[in-house]
N, C-alpha and C positions, 0 to 999 in steps of 0.2 A: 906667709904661712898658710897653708892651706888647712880647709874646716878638719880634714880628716887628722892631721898631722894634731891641730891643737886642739881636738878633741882627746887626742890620745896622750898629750902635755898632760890637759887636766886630769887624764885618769890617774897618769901617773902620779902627779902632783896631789890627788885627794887619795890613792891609797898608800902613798908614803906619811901623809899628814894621819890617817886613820893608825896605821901600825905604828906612828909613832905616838900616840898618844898613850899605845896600847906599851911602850915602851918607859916611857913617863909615868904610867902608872908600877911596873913592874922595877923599876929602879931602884923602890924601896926594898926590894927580897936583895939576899946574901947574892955576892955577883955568881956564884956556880949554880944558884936557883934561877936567876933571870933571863937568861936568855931562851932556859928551856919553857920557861913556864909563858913565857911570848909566844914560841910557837908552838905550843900546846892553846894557847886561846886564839891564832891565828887560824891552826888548824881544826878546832872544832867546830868557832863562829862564822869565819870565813867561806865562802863558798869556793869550788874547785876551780872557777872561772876567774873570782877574785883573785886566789891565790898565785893559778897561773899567771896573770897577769902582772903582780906583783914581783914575780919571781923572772920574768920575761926583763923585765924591766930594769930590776937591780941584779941580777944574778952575774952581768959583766961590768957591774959598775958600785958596785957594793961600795966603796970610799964614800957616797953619796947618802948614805945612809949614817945613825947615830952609830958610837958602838953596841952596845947590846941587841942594835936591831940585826949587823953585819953579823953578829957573834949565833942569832936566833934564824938565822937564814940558810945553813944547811941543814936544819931538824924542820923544816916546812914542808909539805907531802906533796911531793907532784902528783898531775896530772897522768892517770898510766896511759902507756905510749898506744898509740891505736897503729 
């Protein structure tokens, strides 16, 4: 594996482990409140960079993720296109 490759593991591996905490905490709201209210705090706390990269990441692989987080992952704001 090369540094660039498993530096990019790790990013991924630490912004699925962040969102999903951010999941674990939201799990207690009614299920038609959680997934929006994830990406409402993903999208407000999150930077546009994180985000992106989050969504680079699992957007073709979403099985990978919890459900509520797969469920909170088309309500997250792209990056507008340049």
């Amino acid at each position: 594996m090369t540094d660039t490759s498993h530096a990019s593991t790790a990013k991924r591996e630490k912004l699925a482990h962040m969102a999903g905490q951010i999941a674990d905490f939201f799990k207690a709201y009614p299920d038609e409140q959680a997934a929006p209210a994830i990406a409402d705090h993903i999208n407000q706390f999150w930077s546009r960079c994180m985000r992106a990269d989050f969504i680079a990441a699992f957007e073709r692989a979403p099985e990978a993720l919890p459900p509520l987080l797969r469920a909170a992952l088309p309500a997250l704001r792209r990056a507008p296109a340049e």
